[in-house]
C-alpha positions in Angstrom: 9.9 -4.8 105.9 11.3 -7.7 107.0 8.5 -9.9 105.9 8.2 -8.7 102.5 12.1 -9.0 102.3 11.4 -13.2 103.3 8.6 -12.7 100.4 10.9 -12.3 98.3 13.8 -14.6 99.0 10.7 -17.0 98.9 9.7 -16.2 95.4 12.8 -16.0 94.3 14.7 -19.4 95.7 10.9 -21.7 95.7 10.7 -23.5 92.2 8.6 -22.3 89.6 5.9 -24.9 87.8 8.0 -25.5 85.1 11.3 -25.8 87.3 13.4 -29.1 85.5 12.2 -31.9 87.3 15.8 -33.1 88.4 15.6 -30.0 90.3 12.5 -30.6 92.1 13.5 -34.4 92.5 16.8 -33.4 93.8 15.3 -30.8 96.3 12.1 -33.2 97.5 14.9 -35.7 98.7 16.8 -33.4 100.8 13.7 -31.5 102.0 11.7 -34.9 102.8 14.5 -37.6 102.8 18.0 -36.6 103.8 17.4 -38.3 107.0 18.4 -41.5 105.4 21.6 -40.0 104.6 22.1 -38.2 108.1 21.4 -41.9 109.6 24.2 -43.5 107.1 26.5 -40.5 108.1 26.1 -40.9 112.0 26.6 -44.8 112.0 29.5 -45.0 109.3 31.1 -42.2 111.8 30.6 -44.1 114.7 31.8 -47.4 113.0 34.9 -45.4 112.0 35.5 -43.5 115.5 34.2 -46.0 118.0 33.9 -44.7 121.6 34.8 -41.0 121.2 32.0 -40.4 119.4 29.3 -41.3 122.1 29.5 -37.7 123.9 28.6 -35.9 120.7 26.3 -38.2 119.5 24.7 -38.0 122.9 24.7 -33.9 122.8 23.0 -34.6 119.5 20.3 -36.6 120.9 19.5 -34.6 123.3 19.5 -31.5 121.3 17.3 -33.1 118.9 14.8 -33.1 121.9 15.5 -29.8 123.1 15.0 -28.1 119.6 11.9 -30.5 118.7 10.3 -29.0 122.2 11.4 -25.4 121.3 9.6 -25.6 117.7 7.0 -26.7 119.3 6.5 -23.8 121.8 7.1 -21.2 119.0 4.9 -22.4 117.0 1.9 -22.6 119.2 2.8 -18.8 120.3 3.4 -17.7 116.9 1.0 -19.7 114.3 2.9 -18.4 111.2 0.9 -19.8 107.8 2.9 -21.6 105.7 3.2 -20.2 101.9 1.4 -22.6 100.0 -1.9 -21.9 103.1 -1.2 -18.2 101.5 -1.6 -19.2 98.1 2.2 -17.9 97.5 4.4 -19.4 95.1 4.5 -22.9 94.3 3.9 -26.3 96.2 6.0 -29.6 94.9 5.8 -31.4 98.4 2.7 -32.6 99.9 2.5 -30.6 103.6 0.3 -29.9 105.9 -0.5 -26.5 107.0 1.3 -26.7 110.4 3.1 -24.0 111.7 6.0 -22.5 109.4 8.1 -20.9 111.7 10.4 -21.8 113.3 11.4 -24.9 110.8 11.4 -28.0 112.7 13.6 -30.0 109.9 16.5 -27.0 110.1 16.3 -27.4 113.6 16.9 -30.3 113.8 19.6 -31.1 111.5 21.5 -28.3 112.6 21.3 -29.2 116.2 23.1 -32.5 115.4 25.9 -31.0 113.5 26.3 -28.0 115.7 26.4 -31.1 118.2 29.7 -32.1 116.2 31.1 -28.7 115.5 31.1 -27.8 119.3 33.4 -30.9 120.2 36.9 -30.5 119.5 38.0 -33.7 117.4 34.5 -33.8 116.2 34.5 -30.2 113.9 35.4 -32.1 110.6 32.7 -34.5 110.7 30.5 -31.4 112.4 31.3 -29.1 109.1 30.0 -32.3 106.4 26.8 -32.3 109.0 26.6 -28.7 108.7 26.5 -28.6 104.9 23.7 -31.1 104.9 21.7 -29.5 107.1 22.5 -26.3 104.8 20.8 -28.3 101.7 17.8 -29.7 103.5 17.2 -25.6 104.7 17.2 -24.7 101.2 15.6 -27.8 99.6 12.8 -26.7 102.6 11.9 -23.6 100.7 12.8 -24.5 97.3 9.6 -26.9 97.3 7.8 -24.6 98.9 6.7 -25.2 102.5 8.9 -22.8 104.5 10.2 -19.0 104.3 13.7 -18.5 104.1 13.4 -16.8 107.8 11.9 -19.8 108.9 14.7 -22.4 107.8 17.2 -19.3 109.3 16.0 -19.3 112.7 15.3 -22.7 112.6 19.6 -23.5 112.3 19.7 -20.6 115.0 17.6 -22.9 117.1 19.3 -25.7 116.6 22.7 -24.1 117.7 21.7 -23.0 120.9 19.8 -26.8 121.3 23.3 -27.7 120.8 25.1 -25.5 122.8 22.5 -26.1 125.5 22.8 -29.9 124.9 26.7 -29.8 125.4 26.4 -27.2 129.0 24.3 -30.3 130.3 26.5 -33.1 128.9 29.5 -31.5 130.0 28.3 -30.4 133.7 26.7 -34.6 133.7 30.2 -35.4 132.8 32.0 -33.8 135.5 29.2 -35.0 138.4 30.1 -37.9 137.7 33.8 -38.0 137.2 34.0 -36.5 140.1 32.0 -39.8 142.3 34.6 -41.5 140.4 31.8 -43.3 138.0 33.7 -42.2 135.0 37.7 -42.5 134.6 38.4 -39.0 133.6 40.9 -38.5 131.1 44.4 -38.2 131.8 46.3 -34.9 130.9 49.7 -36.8 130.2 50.7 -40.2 128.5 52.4 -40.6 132.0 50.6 -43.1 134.6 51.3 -41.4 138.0 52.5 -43.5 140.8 
């Protein structure tokens, strides 16, 4: 049931051959391209927040590596065809026919903003993130090289990346506040004597 449910979320969200080609444009840039933006977004952030925002940024890394691994261990168990290999619906992006599930690209944009959203201070700039990585899912299926399932447990994926990313960060964090190798922060605007 729940495969010919994704079907049809397919069929119904992928564009159509005559789709306006602003659509398909529009779509083929966030499903192929958005990574230029991400890239813009990260370093104008950085520019803008300096220092604080090297532990999310670093959770994001490393949840990028974490969910790139994960995709790639689900896909070898599970080789799910991609539509287009299926002759369903309509292709508007050149793909290979890797693995569809899980999707690696909604893993890993939601990884990095999930990377945000998790650090407190960070949740703003985490929800923008979160939206892009919403469009690239959709833009994923709407040319036609993923299920809708596919680019849904591929944010799930990329949340617990995150989550996992930030357990190690934060237990790194205290090892080594604790051999005094990082100054931790103070609770108070008060120095103690």
């Amino acid at each position: 049931m729940l495969g010919a449910l994704d079907r049809q979320l397919f069929l119904l969200l992928n564009a159509h051959a005559d789709a306006p080609r602003w659509w398909i444009a529009t779509a083929a840039f966030f499903a192929a391209h958005a990574h230029w933006l991400l890239l813009a977004l990260l370093v104008g952030y950085a520019l803008r927040r300096g220092k604080p925002s090297l532990t999310p940024l670093l959770a994001a890394v490393l949840a990028l590596g974490l969910g790139a691994l994960a995709c790639e261990l689900v896909g070898d168990v599970w080789n799910r065809p991609r539509p287009f290999v299926l002759g369903l619906g309509f292709l508007h992006l050149p793909h290979g026919p890797s693995p569809s599930f899980p999707s690696s690209h909604a893993t890993a944009y939601s990884a990095v903003a999930f990377s945000y959203l998790l650090m407190a201070g960070h949740r703003t700039f985490g929800g923008v993130l979160l939206v892009l990585a919403g469009l690239v899912a959709v833009a994923r299926v709407v040319v036609g090289v993923h299920y809708p399932m596919d680019v849904f447990f591929g944010v799930l994926l990329g949340g617990l990346a995150a989550m996992a990313a930030h357990w190690v960060v934060a237990r790194a964090g205290r090892r080594y506040a604790t051999r005094g190798m990082i100054v931790p922060p103070q609770a108070s605007g008060k120095e103690e004597r």
